[in-house]
C-alpha positions in Angstrom: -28.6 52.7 -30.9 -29.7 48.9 -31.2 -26.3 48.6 -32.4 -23.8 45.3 -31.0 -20.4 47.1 -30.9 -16.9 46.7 -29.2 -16.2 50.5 -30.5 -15.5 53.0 -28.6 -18.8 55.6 -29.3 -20.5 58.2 -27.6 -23.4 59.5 -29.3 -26.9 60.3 -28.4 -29.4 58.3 -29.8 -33.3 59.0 -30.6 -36.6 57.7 -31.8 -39.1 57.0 -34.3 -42.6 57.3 -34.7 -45.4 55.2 -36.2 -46.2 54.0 -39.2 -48.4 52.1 -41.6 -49.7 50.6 -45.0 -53.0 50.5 -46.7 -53.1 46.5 -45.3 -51.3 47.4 -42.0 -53.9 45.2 -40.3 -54.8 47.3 -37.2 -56.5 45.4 -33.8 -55.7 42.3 -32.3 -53.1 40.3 -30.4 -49.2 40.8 -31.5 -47.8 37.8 -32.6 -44.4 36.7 -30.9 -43.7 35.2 -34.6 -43.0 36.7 -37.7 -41.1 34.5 -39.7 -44.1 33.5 -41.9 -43.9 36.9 -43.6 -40.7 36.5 -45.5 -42.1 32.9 -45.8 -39.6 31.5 -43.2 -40.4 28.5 -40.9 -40.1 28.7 -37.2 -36.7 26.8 -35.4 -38.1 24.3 -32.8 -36.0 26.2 -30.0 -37.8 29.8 -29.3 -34.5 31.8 -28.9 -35.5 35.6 -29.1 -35.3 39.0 -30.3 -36.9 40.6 -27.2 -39.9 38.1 -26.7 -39.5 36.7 -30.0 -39.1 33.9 -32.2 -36.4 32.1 -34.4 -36.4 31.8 -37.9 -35.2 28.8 -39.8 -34.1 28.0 -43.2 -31.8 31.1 -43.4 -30.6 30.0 -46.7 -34.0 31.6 -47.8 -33.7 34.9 -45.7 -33.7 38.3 -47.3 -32.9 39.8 -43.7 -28.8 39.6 -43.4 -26.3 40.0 -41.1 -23.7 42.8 -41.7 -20.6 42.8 -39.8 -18.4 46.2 -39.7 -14.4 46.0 -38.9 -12.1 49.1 -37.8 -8.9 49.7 -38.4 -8.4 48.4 -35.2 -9.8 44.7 -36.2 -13.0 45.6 -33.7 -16.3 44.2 -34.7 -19.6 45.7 -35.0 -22.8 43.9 -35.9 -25.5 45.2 -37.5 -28.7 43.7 -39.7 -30.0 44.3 -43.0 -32.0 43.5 -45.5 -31.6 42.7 -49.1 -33.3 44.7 -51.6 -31.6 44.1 -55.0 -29.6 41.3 -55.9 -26.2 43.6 -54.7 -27.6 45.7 -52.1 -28.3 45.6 -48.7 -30.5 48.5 -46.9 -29.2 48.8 -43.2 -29.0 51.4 -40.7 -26.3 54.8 -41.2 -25.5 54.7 -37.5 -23.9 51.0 -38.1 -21.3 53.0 -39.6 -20.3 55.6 -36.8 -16.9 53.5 -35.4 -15.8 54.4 -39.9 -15.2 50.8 -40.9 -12.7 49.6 -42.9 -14.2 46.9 -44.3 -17.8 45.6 -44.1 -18.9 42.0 -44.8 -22.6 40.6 -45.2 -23.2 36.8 -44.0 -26.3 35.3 -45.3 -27.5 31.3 -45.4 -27.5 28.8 -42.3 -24.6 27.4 -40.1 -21.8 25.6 -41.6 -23.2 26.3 -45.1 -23.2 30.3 -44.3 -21.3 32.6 -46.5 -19.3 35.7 -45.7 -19.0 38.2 -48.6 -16.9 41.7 -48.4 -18.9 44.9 -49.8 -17.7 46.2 -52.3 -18.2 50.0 -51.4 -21.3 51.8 -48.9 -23.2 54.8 -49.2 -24.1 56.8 -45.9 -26.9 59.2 -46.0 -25.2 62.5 -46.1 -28.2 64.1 -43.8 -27.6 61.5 -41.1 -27.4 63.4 -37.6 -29.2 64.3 -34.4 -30.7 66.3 -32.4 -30.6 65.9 -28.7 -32.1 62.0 -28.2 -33.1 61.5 -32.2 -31.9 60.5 -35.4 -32.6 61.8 -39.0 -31.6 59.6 -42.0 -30.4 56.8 -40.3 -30.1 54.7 -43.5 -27.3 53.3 -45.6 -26.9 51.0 -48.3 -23.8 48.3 -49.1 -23.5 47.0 -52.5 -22.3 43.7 -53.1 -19.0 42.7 -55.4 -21.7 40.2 -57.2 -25.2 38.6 -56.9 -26.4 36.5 -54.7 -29.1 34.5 -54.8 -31.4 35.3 -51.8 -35.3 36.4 -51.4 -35.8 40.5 -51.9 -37.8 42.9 -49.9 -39.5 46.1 -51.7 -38.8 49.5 -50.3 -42.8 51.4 -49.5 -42.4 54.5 -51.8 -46.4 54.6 -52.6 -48.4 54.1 -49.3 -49.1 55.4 -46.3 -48.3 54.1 -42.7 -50.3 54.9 -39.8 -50.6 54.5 -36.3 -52.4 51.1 -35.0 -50.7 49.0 -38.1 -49.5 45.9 -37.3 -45.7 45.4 -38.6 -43.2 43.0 -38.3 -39.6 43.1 -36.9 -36.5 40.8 -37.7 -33.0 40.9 -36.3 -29.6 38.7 -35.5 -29.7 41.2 -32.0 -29.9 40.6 -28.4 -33.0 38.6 -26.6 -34.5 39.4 -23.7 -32.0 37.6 -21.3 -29.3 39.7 -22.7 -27.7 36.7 -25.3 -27.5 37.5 -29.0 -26.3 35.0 -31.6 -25.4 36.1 -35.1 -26.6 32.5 -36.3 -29.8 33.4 -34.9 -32.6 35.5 -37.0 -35.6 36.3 -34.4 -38.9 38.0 -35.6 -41.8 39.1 -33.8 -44.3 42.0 -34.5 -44.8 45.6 -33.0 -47.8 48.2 -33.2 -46.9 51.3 -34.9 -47.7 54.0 -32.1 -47.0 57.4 -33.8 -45.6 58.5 -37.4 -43.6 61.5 -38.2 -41.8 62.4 -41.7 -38.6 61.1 -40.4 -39.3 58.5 -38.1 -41.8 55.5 -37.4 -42.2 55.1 -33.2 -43.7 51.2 -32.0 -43.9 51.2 -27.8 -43.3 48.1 -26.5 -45.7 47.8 -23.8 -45.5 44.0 -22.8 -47.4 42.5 -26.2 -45.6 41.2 -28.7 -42.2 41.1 -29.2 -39.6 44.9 -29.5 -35.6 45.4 -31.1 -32.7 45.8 -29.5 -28.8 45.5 -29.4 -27.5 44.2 -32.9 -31.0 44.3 -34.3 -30.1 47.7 -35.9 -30.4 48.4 -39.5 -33.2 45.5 -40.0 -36.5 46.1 -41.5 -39.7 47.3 -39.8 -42.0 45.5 -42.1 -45.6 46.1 -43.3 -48.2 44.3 -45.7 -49.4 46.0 -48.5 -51.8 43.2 -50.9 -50.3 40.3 -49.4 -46.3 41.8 -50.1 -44.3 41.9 -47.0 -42.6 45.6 -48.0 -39.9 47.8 -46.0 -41.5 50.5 -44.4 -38.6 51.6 -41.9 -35.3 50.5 -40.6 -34.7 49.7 -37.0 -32.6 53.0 -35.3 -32.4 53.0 -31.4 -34.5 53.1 -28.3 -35.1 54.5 -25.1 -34.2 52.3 -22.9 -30.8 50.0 -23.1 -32.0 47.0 -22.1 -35.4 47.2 -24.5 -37.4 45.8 -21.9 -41.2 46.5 -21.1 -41.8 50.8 -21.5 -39.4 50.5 -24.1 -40.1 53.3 -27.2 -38.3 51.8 -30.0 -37.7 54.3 -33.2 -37.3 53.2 -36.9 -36.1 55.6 -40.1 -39.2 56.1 -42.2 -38.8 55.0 -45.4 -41.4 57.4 -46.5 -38.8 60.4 -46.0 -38.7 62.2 -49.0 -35.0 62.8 -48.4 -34.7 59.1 -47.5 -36.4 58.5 -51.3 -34.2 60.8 -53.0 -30.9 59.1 -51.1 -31.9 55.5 -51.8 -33.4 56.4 -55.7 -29.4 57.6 -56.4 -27.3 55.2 -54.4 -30.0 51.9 -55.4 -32.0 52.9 -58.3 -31.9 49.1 -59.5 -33.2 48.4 -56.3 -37.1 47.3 -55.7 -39.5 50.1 -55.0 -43.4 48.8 -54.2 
């Protein structure tokens, strides 16, 4: 799980496969940088997702933090992504420790915010079987607005393997620091798609996910819109580095579909 926990959990964790959009863009060099496609700049220091690059302007971000405490006051940190004006879409296996309460931070520095959820919905299908997930996706809803940039969730499309797609998280860099103020991007080639999962090998190029980057979007282009195509699940390898296979929840699930169209039905399908 690309999960950053102080909880107690053993579970065994699995993979995605690939995935893509009619404008994927397929060929050509991975970028280290995403940010442009949520229309983010770039922070003049290059701290990392795993061979990434930081975001800046965070006050315009539709990619969140969300923070999940025990009845223990333990901490879990998770990432997700804003697709109604009360709803964040992150990852179900955020949820594993059984939170008490669940916060989202959004905006930049000393100006962020820190809002409690007013309820969560877990996929009720969410398991595994031997190293992989199935619906690994949950939604938080919001006590009120708030007034960031949405993503749509891909429910017409396809996703296919070669697409080009872009990754976004508050998780751990490749010299093992992670700072929640910190949103790193980078892009990833879809290598193989299944109906639950969306698998990207990171083989060197580009930039891959890891700890605390679960629950964020796996991001494709479909006429110029950025859209969710998958949410960032687990790995194979804990320290995410080169050989890395790194797994995402397809979006494109009918089960995933049917979950999201009860639990967010005002939310934005593309």
């Amino acid at each position: 799980m690309k999960l950053q926990t102080v909880f107690v959990i053993v579970l065994l964790l699995a993979g995605l496969p690939g995935c893509r959009s009619s404008e994927g863009g397929d060929g050509g060099e991975l970028s280290t940088n995403a940010c442009n496609w949520v229309g983010l700049p770039t922070q003049k220091s290059q701290a990392r997702i795993i061979n990434g690059t930081a975001c800046a302007d965070l006050s315009r971000s539709p990619v969140v933090r969300v923070i999940l405490v025990n009845n223990a006051g333990q901490q879990a940190s998770c990432t997700g992504t804003m697709i109604s004006e009360k709803i964040v879409l992150t990852a179900a296996h955020c949820f594993v420790g059984r939170p008490r309460r669940v916060f989202v931070l959004y905006g930049d520095g000393s100006d962020m915010e820190n809002l409690m959820a007013e309820d969560w919905d877990i996929h009720p299908g969410f398991g595994g079987m031997g190293t992989t997930l199935f619906n690994d996706v949950a939604v938080v809803h919001l006590p009120h607005s708030i007034d960031l940039p949405l993503l749509p969730v891909l429910v017409n499309g396809e996703v296919s393997e070669g697409d080009v797609a872009a990754i976004f998280g508050y998780g751990q860099d490749e010299k093992g620091d992670l700072d929640f103020m910190i949103l790193r991007s980078g892009e990833m080639r879809v290598s193989d798609v299944t109906t639950t999962n969306i698998r990207a090998d990171f083989g060197g190029e580009g930039s891959n996910t890891c700890i605390g980057d679960s629950g964020g979007p796996f991001l494709l282009r479909v006429k110029d819109q950025p859209v969710v195509v998958g949410i960032t699940s687990t790995g194979t390898k804990t320290d995410c580095s080169e050989g890395d296979n790194a797994y995402f929840t397809n979006l494109r699930d009918p089960s995933v579909i049917k979950f999201l169209r009860r639990v967010a039905p005002n939310a934005w399908y593309y």
